[in-house]
N, C-alpha and C positions, 0 to 999 in steps of 0.2 A: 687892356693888355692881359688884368689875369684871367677876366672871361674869356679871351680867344686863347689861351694857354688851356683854359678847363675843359673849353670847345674840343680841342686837339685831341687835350687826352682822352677823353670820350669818347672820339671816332677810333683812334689808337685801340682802344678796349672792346669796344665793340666791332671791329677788324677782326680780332684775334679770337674773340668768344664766337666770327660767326668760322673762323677756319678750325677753329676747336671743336665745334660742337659737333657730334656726327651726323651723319647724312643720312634719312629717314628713305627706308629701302623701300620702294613699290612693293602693294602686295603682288604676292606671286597667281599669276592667272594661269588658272589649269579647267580643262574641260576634264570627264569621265573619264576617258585614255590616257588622258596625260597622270592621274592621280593613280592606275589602277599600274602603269608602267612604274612609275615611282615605287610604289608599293611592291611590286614583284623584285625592281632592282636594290633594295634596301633592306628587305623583309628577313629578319634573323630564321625566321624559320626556315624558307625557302632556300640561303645559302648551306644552313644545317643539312637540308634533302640534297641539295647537289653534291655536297662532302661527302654523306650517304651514299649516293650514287657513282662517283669515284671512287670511293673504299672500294664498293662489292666491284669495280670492275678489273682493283689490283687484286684483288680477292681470289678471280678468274684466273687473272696469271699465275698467284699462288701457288694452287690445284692446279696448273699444267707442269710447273717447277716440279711440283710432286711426282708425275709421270718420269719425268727427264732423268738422267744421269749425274750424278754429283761426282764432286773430285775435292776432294779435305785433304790440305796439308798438315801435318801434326810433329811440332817441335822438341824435342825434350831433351835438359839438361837436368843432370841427375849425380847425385852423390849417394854412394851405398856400400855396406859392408858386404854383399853379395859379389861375386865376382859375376860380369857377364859369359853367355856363353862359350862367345869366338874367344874369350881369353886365353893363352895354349898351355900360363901354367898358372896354379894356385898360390905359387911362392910369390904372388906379385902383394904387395904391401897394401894391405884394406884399410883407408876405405879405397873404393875405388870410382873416378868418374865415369860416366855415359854420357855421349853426347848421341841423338839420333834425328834421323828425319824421316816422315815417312809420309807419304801420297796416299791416300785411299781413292781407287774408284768403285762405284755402286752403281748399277744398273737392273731396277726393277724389271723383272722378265712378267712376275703372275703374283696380281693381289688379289686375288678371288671379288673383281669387281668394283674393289673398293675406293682407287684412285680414277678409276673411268669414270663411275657415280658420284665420285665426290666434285670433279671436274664441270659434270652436268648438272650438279645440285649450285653449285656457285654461278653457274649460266644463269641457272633459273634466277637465283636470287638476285643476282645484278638487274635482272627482267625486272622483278618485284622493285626493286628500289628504283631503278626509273618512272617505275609505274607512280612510288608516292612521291618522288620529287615534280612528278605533273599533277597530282592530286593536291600536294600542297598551297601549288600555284593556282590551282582554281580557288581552294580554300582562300588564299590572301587576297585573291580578286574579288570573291565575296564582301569580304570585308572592307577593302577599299571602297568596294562600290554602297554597301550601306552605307559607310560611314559620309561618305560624298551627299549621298541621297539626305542623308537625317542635318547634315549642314545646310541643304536648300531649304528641307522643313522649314527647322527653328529660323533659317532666315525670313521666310515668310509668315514664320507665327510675330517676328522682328514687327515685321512691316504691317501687319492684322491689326497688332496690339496698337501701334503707335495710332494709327486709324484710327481706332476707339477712345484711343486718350485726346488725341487731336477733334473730335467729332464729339466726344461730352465737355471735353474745354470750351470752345466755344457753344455748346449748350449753356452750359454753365454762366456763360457772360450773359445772354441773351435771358435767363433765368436772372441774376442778379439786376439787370435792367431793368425789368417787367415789377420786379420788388419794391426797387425804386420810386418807381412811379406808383405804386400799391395797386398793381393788378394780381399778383400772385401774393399765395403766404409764406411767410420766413421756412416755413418747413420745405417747401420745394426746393432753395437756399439749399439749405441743411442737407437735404436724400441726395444734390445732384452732386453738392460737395463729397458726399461719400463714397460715390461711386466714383468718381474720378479719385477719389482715393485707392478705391479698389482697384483699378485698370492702370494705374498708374503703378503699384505693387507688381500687377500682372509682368507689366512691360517688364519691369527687375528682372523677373525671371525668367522673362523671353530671353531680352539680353544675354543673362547666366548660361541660358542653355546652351543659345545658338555660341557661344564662346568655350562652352566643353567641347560642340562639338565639334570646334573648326581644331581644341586639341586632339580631341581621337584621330580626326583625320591626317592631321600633320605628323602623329605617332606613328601610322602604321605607313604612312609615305617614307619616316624616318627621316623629316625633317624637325626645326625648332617647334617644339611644342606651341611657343606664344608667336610665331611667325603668321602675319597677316596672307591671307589668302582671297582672291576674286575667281570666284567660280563661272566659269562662261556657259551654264547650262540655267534649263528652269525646270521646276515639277511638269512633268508634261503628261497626255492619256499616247502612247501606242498602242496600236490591236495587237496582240500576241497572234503571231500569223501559224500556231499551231495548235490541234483537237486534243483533247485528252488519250484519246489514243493513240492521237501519230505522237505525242508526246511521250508515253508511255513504250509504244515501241523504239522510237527512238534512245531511249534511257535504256532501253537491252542490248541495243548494240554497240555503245558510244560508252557508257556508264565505266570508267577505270575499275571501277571496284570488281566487276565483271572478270576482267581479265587478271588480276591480281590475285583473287579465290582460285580461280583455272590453275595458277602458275603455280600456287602454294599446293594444290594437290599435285601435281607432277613433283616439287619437291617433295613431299612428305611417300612418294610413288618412290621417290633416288635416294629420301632415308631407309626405305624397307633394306631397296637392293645393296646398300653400302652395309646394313645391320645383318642382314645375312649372308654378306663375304666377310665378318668376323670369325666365322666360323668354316672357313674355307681358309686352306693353306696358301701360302706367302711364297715365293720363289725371287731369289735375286742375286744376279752375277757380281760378284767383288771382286777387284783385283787391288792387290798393294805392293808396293817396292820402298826398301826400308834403307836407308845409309845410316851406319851408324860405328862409334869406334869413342873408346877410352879418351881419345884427345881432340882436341877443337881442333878443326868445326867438328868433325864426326863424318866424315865421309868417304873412311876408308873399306869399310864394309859395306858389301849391297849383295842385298839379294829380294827377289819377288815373290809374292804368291798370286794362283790366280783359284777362287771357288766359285763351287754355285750352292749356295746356300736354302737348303729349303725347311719352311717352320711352317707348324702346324700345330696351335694350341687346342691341344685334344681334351684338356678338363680346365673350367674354369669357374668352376663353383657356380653356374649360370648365369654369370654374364652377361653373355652370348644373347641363352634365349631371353634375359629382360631387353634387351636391346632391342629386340626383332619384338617382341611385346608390346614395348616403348612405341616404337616405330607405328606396328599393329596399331595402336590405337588414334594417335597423331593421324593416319591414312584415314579412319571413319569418320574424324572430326572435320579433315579437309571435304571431305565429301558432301558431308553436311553443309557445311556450310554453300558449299558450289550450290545445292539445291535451296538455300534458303536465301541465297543472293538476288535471287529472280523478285521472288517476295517483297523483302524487301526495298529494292529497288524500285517497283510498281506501287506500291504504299507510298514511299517517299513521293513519286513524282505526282500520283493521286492529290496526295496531300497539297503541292507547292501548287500543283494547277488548281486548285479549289480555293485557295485563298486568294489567287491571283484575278479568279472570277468572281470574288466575296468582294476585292477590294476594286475589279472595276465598277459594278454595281452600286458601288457606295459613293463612286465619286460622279454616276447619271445624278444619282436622286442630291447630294449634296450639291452640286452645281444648280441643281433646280432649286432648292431650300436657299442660295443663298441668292439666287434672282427675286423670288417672294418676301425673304427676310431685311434686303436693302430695298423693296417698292412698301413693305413695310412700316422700315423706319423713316423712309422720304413721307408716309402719311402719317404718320405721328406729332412730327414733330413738325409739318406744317398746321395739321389741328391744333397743336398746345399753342405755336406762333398766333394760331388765329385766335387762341381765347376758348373754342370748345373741346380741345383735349388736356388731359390731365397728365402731370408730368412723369407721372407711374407709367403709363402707356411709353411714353420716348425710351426712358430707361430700360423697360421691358423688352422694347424694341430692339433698342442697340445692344444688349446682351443677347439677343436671340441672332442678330445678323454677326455678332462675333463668334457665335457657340456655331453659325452655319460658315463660316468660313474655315474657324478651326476644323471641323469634320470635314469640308474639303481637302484643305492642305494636308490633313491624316491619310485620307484616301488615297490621293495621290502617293506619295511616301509608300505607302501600302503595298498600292498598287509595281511601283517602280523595286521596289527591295522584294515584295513575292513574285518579281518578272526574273530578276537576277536570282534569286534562290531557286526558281526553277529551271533555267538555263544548268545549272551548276548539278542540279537533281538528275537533268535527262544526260548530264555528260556533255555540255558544250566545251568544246577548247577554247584553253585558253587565248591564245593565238587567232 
């Protein structure tokens, strides 16, 4: 009885620890697109650029508000020992109240340029900050796509290393056997023991890696950092189906930065002419009508005005001309830059295609090193099986077919993050 009572409770406990315990979530499976969409929809930078890019477009309508007519009501209750003027006699007992109300309206007629220019300059700018809220997004797509690309790495340096530990383990038995039986000596024991110490250390920090780096990627997706992920790609070779020069052309006319230089000289073209309508006279039609009277509300008196108002700051200690100075020079620096963008641009993409041809290169000859480095160590280590090779040979071997595999998988990696750096150089969209 009390064992089937212990029986019970057991299952009882074990019931309840298995509806307690939480449910262990699939890693999450993403291909290239999927990690690179992640990243773009998550990406604090990327919503910064779009805020950005909203501001300058209220910005716009700011500067057109400015063009427009206003109309300001203005309230005033007032106590004072002054008498107002409609008052008809002075014997009235001071202090005395004012109650008023008055309406302005304002209608810019001529600002010497300055709200038309100002209007146009906020155009531009709005231009300019869509231009970097698309450049940011290439920017994050970069980065997704590294950090994707350096998770396959380490995952395959994962899989390299275990190979090597797994491949001198059983050396190592096969040495220990041989011992045995007194065909080898204790030192071959000894060297293969070490080396499987060494590779087995390795593997540690395979692991380590490939585990940072599934948190980088999980960061800039803006997901859980320690959230398990299954990538559905592999290190692959593509032909890059473009020349250095249609590359290079290409980046001339696709390149954002291209058209952002352009836009900031035309703005720094709408600072001049805004800087020298400082110095040019103001014109603007006001009209106002005022109710106002000793006792609440105040609305027994009205009367209106209508002006045209025109100013014209004729000394201002010079101002003015540092403005248009200011301006002056801001205009030769835009300019500059418009001609050093080309440069630039051609450098950069120079650069991204030359690595991109470094690192396919590396992954012909590495692919070939690691077909000689495993025919290799398969005749190694069937000489020491057989008695005429020496156990230094095996181990030499199998560090040389793990040092050519690492340099492939480098390659690769290489190859695939200076594909995407140069997509991003010549101006691919995002999209």
């Amino acid at each position: 009885m009390k064992r089937s009572r212990y029986t019970t409770k057991m299952l009882i406990i074990s019931a309840l620890l298995m509806v307690t315990q939480p449910v262990l979530a699939n890693p999450l499976e993403l291909t290239l697109e999927d990690s690179v969409n992640l990243a773009l929809k998550n990406s604090h930078g990327v919503k910064m650029a779009a805020a950005d890019k909203e501001k300058a477009l209220w910005e716009v309508e700011e500067s057109k508000g400015n063009k427009g007519f206003s109309l300001t009501y203005t309230n005033t209750n007032m106590r004072s020992t002054e008498p107002p003027t409609y008052v008809a006699s002075l014997a009235a007992v001071s202090p005395y109240n004012y109650f008023s109300h008055k309406l302005t309206l304002a209608v810019p007629l001529y600002s010497g340029g300055k709200l038309e220019n100002a209007v146009e300059a906020q155009k531009l700018g709005s231009k300019v900050a869509n231009l970097s809220f698309q450049t940011s997004k290439q920017d994050i797509k970069l980065e997704a796509t590294t950090d994707f690309y350096q998770v396959l790495a380490t995952r395959n340096m994962v899989n390299v290393t275990q190979q090597s530990v797994d491949a001198l383990t059983n050396h190592q038995r096969n040495v220990e056997r041989q011992f045995e039986v007194g065909v080898v000596a204790k030192a071959d024991v000894l060297r293969t023991k070490v080396q499987v110490a060494n590779v087995e250390d390795n593997l540690i920090k395979a692991q380590n890696n490939y585990e940072m780096a599934v948190y980088r990627l999980n960061h800039v997706m803006g997901l859980p950092l320690r959230g398990e992920l299954k990538l559905k790609a592999e290190l692959k070779y593509d032909k890059y189906p473009l020349t250095m020069d249609d590359s290079i052309n290409y980046a001339l006319k696709h390149r954002l930065e291209v058209d952002q230089v352009k836009t900031n000289l035309a703005i720094a073209e709408t600072q001049m002419k805004i800087a020298k309508g400082e110095k040019r006279p103001t014109v603007n039609l006001v009209g106002t009508n005022v109710w106002n009277n000793i006792e609440y509300p105040g609305t027994d008196y009205s009367h209106w005005t209508a002006a045209l108002i025109a100013e014209w700051n004729i000394l201002d200690s010079g101002v003015g001309s540092a403005k248009i100075e200011k301006a002056k020079y801001a205009l030769i620096k835009a300019r500059e830059q418009v001609k050093e963008i080309g440069d630039n641009i051609t450098l950069e993409a120079s650069q991204a295609y030359l690595s991109l041809k470094e690192a396919e290169k590396r992954i012909e000859t590495s692919k070939v090193a690691v077909e000689e480095a495993q025919t290799n160590f398969t005749v190694a280590l069937k000489r020491y099986n057989s008695g005429i090779g020496i156990n230094l040979d095996v181990i030499d071997a199998e560090l040389a077919l793990n040092t050519a595999k690492t340099n492939n998988i480098q390659a690769l990696y290489d190859y695939n993050v200076s594909r995407a750096r140069l997509d991003k150089a010549i101006g691919v969209s995002v999209e």
